[in-house]
Residue frames as qw, qx, qy, qz and C-alpha x, y, z in Angstrom:
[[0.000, 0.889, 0.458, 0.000, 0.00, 0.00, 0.00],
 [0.356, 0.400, -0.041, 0.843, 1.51, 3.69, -0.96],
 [0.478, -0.438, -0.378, 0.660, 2.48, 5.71, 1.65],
 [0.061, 0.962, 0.171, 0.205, 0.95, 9.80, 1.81],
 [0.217, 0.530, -0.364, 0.735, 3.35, 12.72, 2.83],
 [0.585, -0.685, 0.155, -0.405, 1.29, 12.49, 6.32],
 [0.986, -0.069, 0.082, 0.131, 2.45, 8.52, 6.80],
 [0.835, 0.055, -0.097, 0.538, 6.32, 9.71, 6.06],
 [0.180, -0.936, 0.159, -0.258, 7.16, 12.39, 8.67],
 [0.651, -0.575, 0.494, -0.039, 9.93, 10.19, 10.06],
 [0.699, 0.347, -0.625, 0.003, 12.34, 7.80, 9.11],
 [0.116, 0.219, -0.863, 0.440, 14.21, 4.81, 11.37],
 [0.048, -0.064, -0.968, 0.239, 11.87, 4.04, 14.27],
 [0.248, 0.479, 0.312, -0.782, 9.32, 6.36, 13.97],
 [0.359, 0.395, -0.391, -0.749, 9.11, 5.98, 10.53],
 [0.059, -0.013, -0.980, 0.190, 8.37, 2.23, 11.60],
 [0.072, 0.478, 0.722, -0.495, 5.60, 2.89, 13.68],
 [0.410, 0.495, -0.180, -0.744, 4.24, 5.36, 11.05],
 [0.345, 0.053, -0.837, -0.420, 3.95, 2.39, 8.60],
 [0.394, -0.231, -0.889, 0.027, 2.24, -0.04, 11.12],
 [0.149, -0.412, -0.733, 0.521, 0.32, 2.41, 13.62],
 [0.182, 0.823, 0.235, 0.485, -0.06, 5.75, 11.28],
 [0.344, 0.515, -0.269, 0.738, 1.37, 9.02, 12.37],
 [0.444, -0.771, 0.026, -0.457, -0.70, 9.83, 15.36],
 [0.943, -0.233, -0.098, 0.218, 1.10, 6.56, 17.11],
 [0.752, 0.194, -0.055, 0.628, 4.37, 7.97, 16.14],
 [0.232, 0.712, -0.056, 0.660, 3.80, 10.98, 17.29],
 [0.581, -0.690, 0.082, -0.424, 3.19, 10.29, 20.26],
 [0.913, -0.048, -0.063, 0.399, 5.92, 7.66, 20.55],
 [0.368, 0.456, -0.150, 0.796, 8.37, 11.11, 19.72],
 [0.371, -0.769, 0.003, -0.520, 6.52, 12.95, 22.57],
 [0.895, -0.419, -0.126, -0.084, 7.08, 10.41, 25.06],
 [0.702, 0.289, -0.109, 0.642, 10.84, 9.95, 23.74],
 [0.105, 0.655, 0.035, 0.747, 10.92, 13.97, 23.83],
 [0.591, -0.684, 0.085, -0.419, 9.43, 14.22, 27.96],
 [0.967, -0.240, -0.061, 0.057, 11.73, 11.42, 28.67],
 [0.706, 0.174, -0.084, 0.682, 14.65, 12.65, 27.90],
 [0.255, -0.730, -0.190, -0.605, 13.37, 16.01, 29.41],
 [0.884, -0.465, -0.031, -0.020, 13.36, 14.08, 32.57],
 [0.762, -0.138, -0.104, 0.624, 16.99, 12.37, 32.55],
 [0.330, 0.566, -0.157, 0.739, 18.38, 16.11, 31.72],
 [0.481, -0.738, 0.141, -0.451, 16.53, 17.51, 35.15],
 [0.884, -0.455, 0.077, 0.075, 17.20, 14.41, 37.70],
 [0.870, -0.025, 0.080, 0.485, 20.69, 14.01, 36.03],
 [0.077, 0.974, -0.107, 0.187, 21.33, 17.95, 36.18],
 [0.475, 0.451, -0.523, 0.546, 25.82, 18.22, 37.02],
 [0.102, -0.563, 0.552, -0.606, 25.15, 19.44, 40.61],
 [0.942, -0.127, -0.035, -0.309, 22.42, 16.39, 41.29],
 [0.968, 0.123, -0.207, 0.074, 25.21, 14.04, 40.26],
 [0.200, 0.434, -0.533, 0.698, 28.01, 15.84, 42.14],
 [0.588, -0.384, 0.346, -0.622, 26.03, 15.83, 45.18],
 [0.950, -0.117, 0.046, -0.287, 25.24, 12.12, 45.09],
 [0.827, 0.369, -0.347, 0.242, 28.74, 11.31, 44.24],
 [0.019, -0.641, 0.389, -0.662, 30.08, 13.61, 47.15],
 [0.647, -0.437, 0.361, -0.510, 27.96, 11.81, 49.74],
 [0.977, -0.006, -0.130, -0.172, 28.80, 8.59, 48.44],
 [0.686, 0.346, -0.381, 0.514, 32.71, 9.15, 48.75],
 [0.306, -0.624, 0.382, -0.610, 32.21, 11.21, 51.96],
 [0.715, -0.479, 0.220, -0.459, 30.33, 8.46, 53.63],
 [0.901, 0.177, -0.264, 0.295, 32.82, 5.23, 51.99],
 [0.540, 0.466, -0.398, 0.577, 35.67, 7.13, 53.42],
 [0.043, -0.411, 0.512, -0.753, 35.00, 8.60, 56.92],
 [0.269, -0.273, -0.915, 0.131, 33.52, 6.07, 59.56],
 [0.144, 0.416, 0.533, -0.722, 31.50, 8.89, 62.01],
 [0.242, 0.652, 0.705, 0.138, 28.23, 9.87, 60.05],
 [0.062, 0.979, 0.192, 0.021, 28.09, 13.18, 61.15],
 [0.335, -0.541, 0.483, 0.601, 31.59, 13.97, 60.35],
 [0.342, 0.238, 0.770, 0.484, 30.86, 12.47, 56.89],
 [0.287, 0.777, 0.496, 0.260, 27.81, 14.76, 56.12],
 [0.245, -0.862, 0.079, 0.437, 29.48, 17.77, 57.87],
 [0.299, -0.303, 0.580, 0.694, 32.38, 17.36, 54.81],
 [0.334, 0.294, 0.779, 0.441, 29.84, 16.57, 52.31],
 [0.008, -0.906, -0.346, 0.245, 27.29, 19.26, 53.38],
 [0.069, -0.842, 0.146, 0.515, 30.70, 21.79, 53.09],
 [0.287, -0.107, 0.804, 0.509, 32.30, 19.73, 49.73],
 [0.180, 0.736, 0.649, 0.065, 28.11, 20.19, 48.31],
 [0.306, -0.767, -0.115, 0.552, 28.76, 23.69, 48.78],
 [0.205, -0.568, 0.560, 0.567, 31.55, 24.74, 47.44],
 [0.136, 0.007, 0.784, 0.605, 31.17, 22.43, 43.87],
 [0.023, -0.592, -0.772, -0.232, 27.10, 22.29, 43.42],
 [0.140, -0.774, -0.538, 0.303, 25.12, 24.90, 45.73],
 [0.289, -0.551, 0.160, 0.766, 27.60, 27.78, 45.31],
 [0.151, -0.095, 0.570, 0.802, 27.32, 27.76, 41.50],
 [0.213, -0.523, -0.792, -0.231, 23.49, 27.01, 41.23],
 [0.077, -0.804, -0.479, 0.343, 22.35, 29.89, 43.34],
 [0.230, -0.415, 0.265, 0.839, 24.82, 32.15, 41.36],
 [0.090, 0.054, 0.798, 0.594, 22.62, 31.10, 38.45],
 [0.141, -0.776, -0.603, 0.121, 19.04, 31.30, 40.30],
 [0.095, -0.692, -0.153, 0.699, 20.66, 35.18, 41.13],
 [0.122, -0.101, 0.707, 0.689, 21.20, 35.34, 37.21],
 [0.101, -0.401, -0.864, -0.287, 18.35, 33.82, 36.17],
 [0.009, 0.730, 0.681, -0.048, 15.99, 35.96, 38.78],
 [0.298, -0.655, -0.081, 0.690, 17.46, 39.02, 38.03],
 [0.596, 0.791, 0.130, -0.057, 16.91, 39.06, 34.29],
 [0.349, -0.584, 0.642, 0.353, 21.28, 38.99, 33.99],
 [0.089, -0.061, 0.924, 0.368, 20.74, 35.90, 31.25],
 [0.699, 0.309, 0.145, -0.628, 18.11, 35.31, 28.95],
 [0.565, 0.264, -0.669, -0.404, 19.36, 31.83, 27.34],
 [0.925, -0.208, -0.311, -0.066, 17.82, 29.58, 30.41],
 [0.775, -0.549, 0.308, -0.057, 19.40, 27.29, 33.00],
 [0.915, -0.018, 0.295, 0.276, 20.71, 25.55, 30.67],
 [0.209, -0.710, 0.286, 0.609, 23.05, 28.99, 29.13],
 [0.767, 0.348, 0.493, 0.217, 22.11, 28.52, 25.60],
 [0.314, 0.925, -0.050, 0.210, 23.64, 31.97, 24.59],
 [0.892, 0.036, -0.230, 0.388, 26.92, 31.46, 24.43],
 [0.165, 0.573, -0.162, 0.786, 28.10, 34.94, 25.69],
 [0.582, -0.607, 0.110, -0.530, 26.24, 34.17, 28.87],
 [0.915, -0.173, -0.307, 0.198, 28.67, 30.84, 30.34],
 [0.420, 0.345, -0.557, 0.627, 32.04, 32.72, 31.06],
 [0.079, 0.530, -0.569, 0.624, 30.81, 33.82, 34.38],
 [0.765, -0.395, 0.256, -0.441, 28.94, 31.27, 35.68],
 [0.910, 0.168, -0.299, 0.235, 31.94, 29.16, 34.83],
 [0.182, 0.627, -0.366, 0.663, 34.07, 31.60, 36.74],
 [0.473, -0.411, 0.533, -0.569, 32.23, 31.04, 39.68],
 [0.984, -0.075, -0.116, 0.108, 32.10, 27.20, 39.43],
 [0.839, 0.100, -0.402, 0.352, 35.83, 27.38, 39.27],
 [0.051, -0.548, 0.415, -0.725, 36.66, 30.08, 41.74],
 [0.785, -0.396, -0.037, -0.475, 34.15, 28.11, 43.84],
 [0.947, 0.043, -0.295, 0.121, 35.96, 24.84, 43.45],
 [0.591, 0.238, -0.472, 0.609, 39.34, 26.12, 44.49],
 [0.172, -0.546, 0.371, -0.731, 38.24, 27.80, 47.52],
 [0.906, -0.143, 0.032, -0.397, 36.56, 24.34, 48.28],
 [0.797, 0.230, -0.362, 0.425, 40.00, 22.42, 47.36],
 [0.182, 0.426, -0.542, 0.701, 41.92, 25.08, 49.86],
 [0.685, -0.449, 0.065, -0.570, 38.73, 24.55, 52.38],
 [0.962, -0.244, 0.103, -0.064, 38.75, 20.57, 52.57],
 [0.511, 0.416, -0.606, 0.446, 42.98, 20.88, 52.25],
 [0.090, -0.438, 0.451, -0.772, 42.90, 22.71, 55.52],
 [0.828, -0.208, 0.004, -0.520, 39.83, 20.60, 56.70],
 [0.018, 0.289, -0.957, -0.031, 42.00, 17.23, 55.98],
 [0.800, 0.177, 0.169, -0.547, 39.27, 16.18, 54.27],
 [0.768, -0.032, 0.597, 0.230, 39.59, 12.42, 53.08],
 [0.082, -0.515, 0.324, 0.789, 41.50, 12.52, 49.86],
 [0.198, 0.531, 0.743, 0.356, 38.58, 11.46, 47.12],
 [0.154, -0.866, -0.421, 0.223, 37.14, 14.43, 48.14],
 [0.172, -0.827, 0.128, 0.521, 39.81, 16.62, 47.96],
 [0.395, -0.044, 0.755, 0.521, 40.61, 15.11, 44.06],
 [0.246, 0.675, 0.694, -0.047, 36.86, 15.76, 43.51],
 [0.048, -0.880, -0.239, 0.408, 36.97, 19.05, 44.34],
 [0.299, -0.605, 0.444, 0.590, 40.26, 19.82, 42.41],
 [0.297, 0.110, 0.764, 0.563, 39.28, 17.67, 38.93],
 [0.090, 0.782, 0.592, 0.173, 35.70, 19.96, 38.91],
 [0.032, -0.940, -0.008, 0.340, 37.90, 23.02, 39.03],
 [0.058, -0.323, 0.601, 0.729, 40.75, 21.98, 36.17],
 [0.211, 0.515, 0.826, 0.090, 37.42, 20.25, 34.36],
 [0.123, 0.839, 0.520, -0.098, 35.44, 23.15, 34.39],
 [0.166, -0.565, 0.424, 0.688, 38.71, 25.61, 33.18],
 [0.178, -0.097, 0.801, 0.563, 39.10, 23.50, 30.25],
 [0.204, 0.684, 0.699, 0.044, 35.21, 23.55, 29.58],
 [0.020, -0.863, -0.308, 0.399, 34.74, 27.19, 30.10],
 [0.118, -0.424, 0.665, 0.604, 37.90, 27.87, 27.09],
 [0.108, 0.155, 0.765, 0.616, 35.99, 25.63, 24.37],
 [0.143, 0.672, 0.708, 0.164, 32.60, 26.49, 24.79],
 [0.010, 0.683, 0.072, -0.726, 33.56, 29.84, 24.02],
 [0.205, 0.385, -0.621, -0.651, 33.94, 28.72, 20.75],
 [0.567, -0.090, -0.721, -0.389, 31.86, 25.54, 20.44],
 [0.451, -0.402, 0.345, -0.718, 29.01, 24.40, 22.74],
 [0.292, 0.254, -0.867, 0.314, 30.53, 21.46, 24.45],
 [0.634, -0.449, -0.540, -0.322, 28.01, 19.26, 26.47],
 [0.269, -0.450, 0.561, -0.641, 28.33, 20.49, 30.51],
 [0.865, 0.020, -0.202, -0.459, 25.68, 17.43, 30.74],
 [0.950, 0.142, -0.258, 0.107, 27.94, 14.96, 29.40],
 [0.429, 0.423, -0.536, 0.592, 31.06, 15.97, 30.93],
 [0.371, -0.359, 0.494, -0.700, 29.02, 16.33, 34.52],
 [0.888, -0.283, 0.177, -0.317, 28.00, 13.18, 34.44],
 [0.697, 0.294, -0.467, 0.459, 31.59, 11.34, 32.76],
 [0.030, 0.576, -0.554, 0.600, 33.56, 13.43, 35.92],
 [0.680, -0.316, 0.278, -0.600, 31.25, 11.55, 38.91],
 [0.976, 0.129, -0.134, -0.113, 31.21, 8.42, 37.16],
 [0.572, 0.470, -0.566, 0.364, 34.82, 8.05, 36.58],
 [0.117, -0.553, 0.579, -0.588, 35.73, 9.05, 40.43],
 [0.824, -0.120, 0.171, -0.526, 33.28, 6.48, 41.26],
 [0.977, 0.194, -0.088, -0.004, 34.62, 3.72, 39.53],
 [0.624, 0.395, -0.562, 0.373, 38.32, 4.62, 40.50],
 [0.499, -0.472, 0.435, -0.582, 36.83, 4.53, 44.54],
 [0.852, -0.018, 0.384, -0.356, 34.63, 1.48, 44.02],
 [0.392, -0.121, 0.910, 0.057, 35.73, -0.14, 41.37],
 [0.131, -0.193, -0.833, -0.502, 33.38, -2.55, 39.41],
 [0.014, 0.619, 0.716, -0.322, 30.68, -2.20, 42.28],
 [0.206, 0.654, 0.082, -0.723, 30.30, 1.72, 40.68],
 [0.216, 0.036, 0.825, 0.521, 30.13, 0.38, 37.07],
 [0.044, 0.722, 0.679, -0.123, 25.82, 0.55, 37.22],
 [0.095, -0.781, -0.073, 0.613, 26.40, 4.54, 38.29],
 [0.326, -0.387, 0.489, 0.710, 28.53, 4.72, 35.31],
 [0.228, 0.421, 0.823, 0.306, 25.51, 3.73, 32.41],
 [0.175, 0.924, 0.265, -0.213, 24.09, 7.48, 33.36],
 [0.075, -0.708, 0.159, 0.684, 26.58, 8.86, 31.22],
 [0.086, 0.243, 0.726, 0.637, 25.10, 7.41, 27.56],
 [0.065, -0.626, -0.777, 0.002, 22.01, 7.89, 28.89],
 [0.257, -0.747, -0.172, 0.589, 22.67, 11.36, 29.38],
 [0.228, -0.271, 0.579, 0.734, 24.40, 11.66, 26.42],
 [0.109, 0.473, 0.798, 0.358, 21.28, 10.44, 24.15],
 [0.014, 0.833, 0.502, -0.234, 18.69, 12.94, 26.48],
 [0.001, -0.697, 0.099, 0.711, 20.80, 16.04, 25.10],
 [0.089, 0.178, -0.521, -0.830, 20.72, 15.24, 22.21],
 [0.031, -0.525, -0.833, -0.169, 17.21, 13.91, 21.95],
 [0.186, -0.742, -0.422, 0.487, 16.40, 17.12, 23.57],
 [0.445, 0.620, 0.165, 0.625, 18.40, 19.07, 20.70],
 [0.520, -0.836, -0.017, 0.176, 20.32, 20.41, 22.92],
 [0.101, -0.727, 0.564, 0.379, 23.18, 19.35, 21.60],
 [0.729, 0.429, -0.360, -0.393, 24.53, 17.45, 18.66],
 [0.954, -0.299, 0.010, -0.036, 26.15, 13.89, 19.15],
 [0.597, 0.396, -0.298, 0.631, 29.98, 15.19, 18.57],
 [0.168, -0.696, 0.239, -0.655, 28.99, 17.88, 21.66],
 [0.864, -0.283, -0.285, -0.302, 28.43, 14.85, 23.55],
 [0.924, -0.023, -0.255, 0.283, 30.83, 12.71, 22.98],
 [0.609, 0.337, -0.425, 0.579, 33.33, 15.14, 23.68],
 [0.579, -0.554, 0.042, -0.597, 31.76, 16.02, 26.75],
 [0.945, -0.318, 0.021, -0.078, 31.83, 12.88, 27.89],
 [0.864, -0.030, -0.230, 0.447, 35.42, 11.80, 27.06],
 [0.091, 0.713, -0.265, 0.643, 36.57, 15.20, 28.77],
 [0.620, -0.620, 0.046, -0.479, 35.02, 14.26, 31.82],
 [0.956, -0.289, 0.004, -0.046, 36.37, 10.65, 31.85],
 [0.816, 0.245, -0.286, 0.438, 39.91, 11.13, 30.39],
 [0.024, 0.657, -0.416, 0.628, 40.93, 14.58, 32.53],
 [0.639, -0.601, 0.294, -0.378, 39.46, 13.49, 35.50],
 [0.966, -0.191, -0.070, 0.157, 41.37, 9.88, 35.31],
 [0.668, 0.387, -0.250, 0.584, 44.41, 11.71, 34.52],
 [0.185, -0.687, 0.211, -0.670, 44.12, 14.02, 37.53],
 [0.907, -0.328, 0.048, -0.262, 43.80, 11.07, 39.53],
 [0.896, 0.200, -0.112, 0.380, 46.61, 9.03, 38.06],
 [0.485, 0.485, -0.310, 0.659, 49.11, 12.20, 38.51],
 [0.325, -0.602, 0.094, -0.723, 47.93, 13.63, 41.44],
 [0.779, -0.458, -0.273, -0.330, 47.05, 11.01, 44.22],
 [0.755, -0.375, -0.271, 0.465, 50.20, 10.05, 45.74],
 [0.185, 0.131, -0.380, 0.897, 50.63, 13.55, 46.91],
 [0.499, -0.503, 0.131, -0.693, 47.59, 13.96, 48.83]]
C-alpha cells in the first residue's frame, strides 16, 4: 500500500511505527521519547550528580556519620550549591536570557568563573579541613574540568551534561571499582537525552563525555600520591 506525505514524517523508528500504527502513534511515541529525555536532563542535572557522588565518597571514606555529612554538606557547597544559586541570582534578576541551561553562548564565562573560583576555595577549604582525599581530588578535577570547559565552549558548545556526568562516574569507579560500574551507564544515557532534547549534537556529547572521563582519570593518576 503507498504511503501519503502524512504517513512519512519520520524515518528509522518512527518511521516504523508510522507504517504499522499511522502518524498519530508515532507521534506520540516522539513525545514520550521527547518528555523522557526532558526528565533524565533535570534528575541528572551536574550538581544532582556531584552531590550524590560527594555523599557517596564522603560516607565510603570517613567512619562517624556526622563527620561524613558535615564534609559533604561543606564539599556540596563549594562544587554544586555555590554555582546554582549564582545562576538562580542570574536567572531571577533578568542577567541571562538563554535559560538554565546557558544557551547563549556569551552568557557561560561567568557562571563558569564562579564554578571554578568556587571549586578552588573548596579544594583550599577541605585541604585545611583534611578532608579524606577522594574528596579533595573531587573538588580539584571539577575546578581543572570546568577551566578547560569554560575555554571551548567559548567557541563551540561542548556538552556540561555529558562531561558532569563522565567526571562523577569516573571518580566512582576509581573509589569502588566494578561495584560503581551501574552509576557509570548514566553517562550514555545522558548523552542520548541532550541530544534527543536538541540540545546538543552527538559530537557535543561525545566530547563532553570523554573530557570528563579522560581529565578526570588523569588528575587522579598524577595527582594522588601527593595527597
Amino acid at each position: 500500500m503507498k504511503l501519503t506525505s502524512a504517513h512519512a514524517y519520520s524515518s528509522g523508528a518512527a518511521g516504523t511505527a508510522v507504517q504499522h500504527f499511522g502518524p498519530r502513534y508515532a507521534g506520540e511515541v516522539y513525545e514520550r521519547g521527547y518528555r523522557a529525555a526532558n526528565f533524565i536532563s533535570l534528575v541528572c542535572l551536574p550538581p544532582l550528580l556531584a552531590i550524590a557522588t560527594i555523599v557517596a565518597l564522603a560516607s565510603h571514606s570517613i567512619a562517624d556519620p556526622a563527620e561524613a555529612a558535615r564534609v559533604a554538606v561543606v564539599t556540596s557547597f563549594f562544587i554544586a550549591l555555590a554555582p546554582v544559586l549564582y545562576i538562580v541570582y542570574l536567572l531571577k534578576s533578568g542577567k541571562i536570557a538563554g535559560g538554565a541551561d546557558l544557551a547563549l553562548k556569551n552568557e557561560r564565562w561567568r557562571p563558569y568563573m564562579v564554578s571554578i573560583g568556587s571549586a578552588v576555595v573548596g579544594f583550599l577549604v577541605l585541604m585545611w579541613l583534611s578532608a579524606p582525599q577522594s574528596l579533595v581530588l573531587l573538588t580539584l578535577c571539577y575546578a581543572v574540568n570546568s577551566t578547560v570547559m569554560a575555554v571551548i565552549t567559548q567557541r563551540w558548545k561542548i556538552s556540561a551534561h555529558a562531561a558532569g556526568a563522565a567526571l562523577p562516574a569516573t571518580a566512582l569507579v576509581s573509589v569502588f571499582g566494578a561495584a560503581a560500574l551501574a552509576f557509570a551507564v548514566i553517562v550514555p544515557v545522558v548523552c542520548w537525552a541532550r541530544v534527543r532534547v536538541h540540545m546538543h549534537t552527538v559530537a557535543q556529547v561525545t566530547a563532553g563525555a570523554l573530557l570528563g572521563c579522560v581529565l578526570t582519570l588523569l588528575q587522579i593518576a598524577l595527582l594522588s600520591p601527593r595527597f
